[in-house]
N, C-alpha and C positions, 0 to 999 in steps of 0.2 A: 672157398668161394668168398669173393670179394663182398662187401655189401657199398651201398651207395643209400640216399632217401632221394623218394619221388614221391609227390604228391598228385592223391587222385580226388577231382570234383566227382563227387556222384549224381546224376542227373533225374530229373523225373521218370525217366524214359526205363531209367535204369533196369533188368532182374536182376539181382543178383550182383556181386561184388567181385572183383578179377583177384584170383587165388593161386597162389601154388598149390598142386593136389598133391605133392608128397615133396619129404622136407630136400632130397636131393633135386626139384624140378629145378631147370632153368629158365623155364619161362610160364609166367601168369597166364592163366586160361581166361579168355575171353568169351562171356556173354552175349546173346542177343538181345539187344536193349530193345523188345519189340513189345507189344501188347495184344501182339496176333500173329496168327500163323503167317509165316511166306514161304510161297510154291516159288523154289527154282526149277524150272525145265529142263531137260536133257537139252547139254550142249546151249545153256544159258547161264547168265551171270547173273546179281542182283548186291547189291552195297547196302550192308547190314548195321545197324547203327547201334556201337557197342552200350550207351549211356553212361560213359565216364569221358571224363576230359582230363590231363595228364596235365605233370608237371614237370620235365628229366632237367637235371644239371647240365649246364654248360658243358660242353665234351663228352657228351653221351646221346644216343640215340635210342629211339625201340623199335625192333624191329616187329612185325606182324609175320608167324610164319602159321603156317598149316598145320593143323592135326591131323596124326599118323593114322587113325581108326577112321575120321572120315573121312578120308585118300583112301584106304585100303579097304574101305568096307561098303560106301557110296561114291566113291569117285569125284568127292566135297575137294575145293582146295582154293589158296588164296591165290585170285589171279594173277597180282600182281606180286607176287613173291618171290623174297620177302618184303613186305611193304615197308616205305619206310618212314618215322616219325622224328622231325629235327628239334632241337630242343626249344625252337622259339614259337612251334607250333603250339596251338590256345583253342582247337575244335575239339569238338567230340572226336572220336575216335570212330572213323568208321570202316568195316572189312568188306573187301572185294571179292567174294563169294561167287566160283564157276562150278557148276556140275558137269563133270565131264562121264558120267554115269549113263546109264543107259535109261533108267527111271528119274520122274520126277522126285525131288527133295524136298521134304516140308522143313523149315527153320520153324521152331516152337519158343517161345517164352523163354529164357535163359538159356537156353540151350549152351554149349559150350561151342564156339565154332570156330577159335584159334587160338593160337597163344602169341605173348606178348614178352619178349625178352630184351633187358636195356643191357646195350652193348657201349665201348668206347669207340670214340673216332678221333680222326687224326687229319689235319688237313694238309694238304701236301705245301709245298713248297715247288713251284713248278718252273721247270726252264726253258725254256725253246730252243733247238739246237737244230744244226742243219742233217745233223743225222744223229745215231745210238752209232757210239764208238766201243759199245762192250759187242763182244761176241760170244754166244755160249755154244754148246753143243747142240741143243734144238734148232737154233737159230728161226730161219722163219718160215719151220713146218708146223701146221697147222691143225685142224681137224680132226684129231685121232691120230695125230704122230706120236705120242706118249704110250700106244696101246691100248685106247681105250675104245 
């Protein structure tokens, strides 16, 4: 596992500090930077405010992805995911939290409610052409032509 440094502002708002919970994690668990309970609704969303603000290296990003126990056990998950955060970005951190649950979800005081993993990028080099001269064997079947 590669390592990189990123530096975290910690904020007022903050509970709690984004951690790897065991040494093989890929991605930092993210807090609810709140000082009070929020009610998500069934089949409502609400933008959760981590209390930290990031620093990533140039050519890296973080991505904001969902935890697996609150998808599989409440129906919690990141709306927009995986979210994404570019390096030149300077806000808090904030997560786009849907309950797709059948019950209301109370978000409590640190709670954990996603994780945070910095990934590389790569920018393309892009060309405009009047058509794609490669041809492969899928070609251009679409929508579950792989099997799926």
């Amino acid at each position: 596992m590669k390592e990189i440094n990123v530096k975290i502002q910690i904020l007022n708002n903050a509970v709690g500090k984004p951690e790897y919970s065991s040494l093989q994690a890929s991605g930092l668990d993210l807090k609810a930077g709140v000082k009070k309970n929020i009610k998500i609704k069934s089949k409502d969303f609400n933008i959760i405010p981590t209390g930290i603000i990031i620093e990533i290296p140039q050519g890296f990003e973080a991505q904001v992805r969902p935890r697996s126990g609150l998808a599989a056990n409440n129906g919690i998950t990141v709306l927009n995911s995986p979210g994404t955060i570019d390096s030149d970005y300077r806000g808090e951190i904030k997560v786009v939290l849907i309950n797709l649950g059948e019950s209301e979800f109370l978000i409590t005081p640190g709670m954990r409610i996603a994780q945070l993993v910095i990934s590389p990028t790569y920018k393309a080099n892009i060309s405009f052409v009047k058509e794609i001269l490669s041809n492969t064997k899928r070609g251009k079947k679409g929508f579950g032509s792989t099997g799926l």
